[in-house]
C-alpha positions as CSV (number, residue, x, y, z in Angstrom):
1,X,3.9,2.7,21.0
2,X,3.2,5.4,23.8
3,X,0.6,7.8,23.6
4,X,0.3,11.5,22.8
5,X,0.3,13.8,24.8
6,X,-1.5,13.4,28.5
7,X,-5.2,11.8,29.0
8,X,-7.3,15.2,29.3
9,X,-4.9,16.8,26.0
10,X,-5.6,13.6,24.2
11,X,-9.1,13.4,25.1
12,X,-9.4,17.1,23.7
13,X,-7.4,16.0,20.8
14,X,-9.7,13.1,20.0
15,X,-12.6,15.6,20.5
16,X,-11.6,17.7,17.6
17,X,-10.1,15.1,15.2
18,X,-13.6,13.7,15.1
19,X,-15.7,16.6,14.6
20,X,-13.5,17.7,12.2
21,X,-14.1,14.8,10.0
22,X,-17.5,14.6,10.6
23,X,-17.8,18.2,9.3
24,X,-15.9,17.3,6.3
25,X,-18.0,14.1,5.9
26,X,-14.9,12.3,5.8
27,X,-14.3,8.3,6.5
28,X,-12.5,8.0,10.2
29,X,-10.0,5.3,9.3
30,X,-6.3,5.5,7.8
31,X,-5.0,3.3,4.5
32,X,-1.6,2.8,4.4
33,X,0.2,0.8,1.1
34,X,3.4,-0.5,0.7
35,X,5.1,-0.3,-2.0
36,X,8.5,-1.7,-4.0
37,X,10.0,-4.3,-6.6
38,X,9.5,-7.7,-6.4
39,X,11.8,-8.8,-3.3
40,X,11.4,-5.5,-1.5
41,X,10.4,-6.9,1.5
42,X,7.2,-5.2,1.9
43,X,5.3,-7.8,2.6
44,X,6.5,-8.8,5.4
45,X,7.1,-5.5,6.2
46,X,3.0,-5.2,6.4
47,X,2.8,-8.2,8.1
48,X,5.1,-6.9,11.0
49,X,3.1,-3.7,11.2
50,X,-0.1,-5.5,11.3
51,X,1.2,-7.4,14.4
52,X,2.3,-4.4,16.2
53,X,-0.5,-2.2,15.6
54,X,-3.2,-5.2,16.8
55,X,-1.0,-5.6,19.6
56,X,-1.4,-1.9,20.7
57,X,-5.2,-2.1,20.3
58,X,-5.9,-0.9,16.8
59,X,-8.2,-2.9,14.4
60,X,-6.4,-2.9,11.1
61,X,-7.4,-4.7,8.1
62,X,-4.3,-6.2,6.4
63,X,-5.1,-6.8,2.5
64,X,-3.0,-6.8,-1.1
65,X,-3.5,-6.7,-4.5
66,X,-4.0,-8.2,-6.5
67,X,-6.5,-10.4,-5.1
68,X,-7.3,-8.9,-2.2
69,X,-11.1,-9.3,-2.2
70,X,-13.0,-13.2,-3.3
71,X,-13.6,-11.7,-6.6
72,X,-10.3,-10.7,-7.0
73,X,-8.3,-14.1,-6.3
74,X,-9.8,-15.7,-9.8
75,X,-7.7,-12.6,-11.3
76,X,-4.6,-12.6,-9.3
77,X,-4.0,-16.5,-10.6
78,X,-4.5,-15.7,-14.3
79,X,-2.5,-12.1,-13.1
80,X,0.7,-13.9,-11.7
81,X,0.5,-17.8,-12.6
82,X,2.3,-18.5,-15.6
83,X,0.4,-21.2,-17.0
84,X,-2.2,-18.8,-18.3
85,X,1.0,-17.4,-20.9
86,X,1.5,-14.4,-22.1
87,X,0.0,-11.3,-22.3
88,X,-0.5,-8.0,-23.1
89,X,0.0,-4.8,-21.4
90,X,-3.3,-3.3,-22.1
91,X,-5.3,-6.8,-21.4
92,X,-2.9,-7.0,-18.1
93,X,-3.6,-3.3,-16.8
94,X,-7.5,-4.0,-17.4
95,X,-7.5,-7.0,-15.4
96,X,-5.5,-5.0,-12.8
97,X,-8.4,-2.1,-12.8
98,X,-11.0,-4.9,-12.1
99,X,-9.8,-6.2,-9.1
100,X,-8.3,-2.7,-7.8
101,X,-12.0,-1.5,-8.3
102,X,-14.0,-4.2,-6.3
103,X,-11.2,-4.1,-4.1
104,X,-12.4,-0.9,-2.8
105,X,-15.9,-1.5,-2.6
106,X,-15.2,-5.0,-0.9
107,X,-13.0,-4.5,1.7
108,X,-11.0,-0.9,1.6
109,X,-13.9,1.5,1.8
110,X,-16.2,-0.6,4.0
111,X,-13.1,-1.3,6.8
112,X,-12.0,2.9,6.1
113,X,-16.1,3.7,7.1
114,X,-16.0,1.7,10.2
115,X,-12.4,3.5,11.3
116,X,-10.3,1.4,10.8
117,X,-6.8,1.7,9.6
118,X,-6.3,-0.8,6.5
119,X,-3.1,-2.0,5.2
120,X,-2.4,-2.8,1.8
121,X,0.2,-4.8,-0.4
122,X,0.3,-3.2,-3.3
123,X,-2.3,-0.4,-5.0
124,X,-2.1,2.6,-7.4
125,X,1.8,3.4,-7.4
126,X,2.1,-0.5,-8.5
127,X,0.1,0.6,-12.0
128,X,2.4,3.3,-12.4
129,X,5.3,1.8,-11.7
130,X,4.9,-1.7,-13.4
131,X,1.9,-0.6,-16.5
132,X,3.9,2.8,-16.8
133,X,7.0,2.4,-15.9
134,X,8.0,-1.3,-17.0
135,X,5.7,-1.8,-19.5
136,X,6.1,1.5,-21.0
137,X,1.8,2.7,-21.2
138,X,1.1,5.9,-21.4
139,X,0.9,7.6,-18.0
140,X,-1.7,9.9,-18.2
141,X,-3.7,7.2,-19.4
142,X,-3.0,5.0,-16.1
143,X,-3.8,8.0,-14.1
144,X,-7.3,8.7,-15.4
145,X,-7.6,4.6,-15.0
146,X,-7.0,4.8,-11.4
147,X,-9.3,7.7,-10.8
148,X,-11.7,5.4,-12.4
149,X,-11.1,2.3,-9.9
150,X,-10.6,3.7,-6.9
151,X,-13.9,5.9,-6.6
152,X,-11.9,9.0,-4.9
153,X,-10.2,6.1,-2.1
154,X,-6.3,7.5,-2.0
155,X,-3.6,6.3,0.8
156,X,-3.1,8.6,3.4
157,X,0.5,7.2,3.8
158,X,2.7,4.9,1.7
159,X,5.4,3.1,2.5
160,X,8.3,2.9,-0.6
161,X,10.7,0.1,0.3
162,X,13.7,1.3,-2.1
163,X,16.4,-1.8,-2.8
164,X,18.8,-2.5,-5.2
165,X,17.7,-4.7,-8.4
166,X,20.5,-7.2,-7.2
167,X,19.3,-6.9,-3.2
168,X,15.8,-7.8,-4.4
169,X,17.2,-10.3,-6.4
170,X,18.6,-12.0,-3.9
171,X,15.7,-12.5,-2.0
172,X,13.3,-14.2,-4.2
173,X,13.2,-17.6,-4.0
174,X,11.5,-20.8,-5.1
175,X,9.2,-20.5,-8.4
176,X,8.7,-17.1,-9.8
177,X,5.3,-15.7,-10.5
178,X,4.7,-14.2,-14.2
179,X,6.0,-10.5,-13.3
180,X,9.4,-11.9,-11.0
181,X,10.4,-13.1,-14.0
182,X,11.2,-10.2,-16.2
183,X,14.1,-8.9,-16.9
184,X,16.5,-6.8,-14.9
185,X,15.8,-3.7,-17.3
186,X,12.2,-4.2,-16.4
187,X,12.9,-3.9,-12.6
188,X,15.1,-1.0,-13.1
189,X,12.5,0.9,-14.9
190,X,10.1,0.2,-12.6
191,X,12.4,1.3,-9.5
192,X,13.6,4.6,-10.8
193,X,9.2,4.9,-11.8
194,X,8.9,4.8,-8.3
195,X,11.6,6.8,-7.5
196,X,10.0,9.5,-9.6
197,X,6.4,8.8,-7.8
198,X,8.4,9.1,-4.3
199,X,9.6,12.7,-5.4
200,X,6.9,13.7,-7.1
201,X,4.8,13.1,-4.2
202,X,6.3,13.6,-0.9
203,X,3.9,14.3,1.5
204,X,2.6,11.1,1.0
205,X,5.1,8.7,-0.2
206,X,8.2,8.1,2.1
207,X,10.9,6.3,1.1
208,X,12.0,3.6,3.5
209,X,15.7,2.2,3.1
210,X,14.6,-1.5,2.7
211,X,18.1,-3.0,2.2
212,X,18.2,-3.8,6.0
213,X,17.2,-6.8,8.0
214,X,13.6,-7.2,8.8
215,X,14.0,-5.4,12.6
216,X,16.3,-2.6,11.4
217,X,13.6,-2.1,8.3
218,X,10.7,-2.1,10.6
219,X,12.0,0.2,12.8
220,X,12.7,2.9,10.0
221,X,8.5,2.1,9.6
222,X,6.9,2.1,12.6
223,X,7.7,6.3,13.4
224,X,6.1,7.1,9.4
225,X,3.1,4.9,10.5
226,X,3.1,6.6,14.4
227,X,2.8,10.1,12.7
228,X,0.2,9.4,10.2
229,X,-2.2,7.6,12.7
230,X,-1.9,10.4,14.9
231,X,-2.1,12.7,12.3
232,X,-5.9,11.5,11.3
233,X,-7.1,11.0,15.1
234,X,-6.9,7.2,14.8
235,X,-6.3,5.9,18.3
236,X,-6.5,2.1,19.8
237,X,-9.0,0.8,21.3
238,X,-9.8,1.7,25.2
239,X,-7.7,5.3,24.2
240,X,-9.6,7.9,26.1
């Protein structure tokens, strides 16, 4: 990825992204999610970007939910394994909020203190979307949930990989976890949820056309993740 600018105008750059934050008190890192239906593609999406960005110098953190932190993996199995059978939406969204919560504390917030940029499969939008939009909870209820977990710890950027319900289909493969089994009207309400989260909140949710092949889809990516990164002063290491 080339740099900004020339070294004295990035130096100056640099200069006054930092004391900015500092006199905001805010955290120096940048959190990027990725979002989508089951067989979107986004995480190896993440896993592409992950590569490229430690390649260029950056330390990034590369997480998911749920399970994300070692508290967390106890409740993605009884989450997403289907030999804990059914059940229901309120007792699933709970679960959710557990592990989104010590998520942060764990791993997001500490990695976003020390500056770095942390990647994550999956976080709020996947509440709305899947609790909201596919299980059919009450919104506004959801919301205030969120609030609640994430202690004030929003993305800067996310990534919406938008495919067709037969694309994403198409791409899962082997045995299906507990929510990649539901029904096609599931996954259509939680695509046009998302849809809805995408135009409701543009300056931070772009929509990435994710029916491509991995190269063409990262390449849509990697400008979205350029801008944000320069955006908050977040530069590789050795960048003077």
């Amino acid at each position: 990825m080339p740099l900004p600018f020339c070294r004295s105008e990035r130096r100056l750059w640099r200069n006054y992204i930092e004391e900015t934050l500092r006199g905001k008190n805010m955290r120096r890192g940048v959190f990027i999610t990725f979002e989508g239906i089951d067989g979107c593609g986004k995480s190896f999406i993440q896993n592409m970007v992950y590569v490229w960005l430690t390649a260029e110098g950056y330390r990034v953190v590369s997480t998911l939910e749920p399970g994300g932190s070692e508290f967390g993996k106890a409740f993605r199995r009884m989450l997403l394994e289907s030999q804990y059978g059914s059940m229901d939406p309120q007792t699933e969204t709970l679960l959710f909020m557990v592990d989104r919560s010590r998520h942060v504390e764990e791993i997001i917030r500490p990695a976003l203190d020390a500056g770095d940029i942390v990647l994550c499969d999956r976080y709020i939008d996947s509440t709305i979307a899947y609790q909201g939009g596919g299980r059919g909870l009450n919104l506004d209820q959801l919301k205030t949930l969120n609030d609640f977990a994430i202690k004030g710890v929003r993305p800067d950027l996310t990534v919406y990989l938008a495919v067709t319900i037969a694309k994403a289909t198409s791409r899962l493969s082997g045995k299906k976890d507990r929510l990649e089994q539901e029904s096609v009207a599931f996954f259509q309400n939680v695509a046009d949820t998302y849809d809805s989260l995408a135009a409701e909140q543009p300056e931070r949710i772009t929509i990435i056309d994710g029916s491509g092949n991995p190269d063409q889809v990262f390449n849509l990516v990697k400008p979205e993740i350029t801008r944000i990164l320069t955006l908050n002063g977040v530069w590789p290491k050795g960048f003077d």
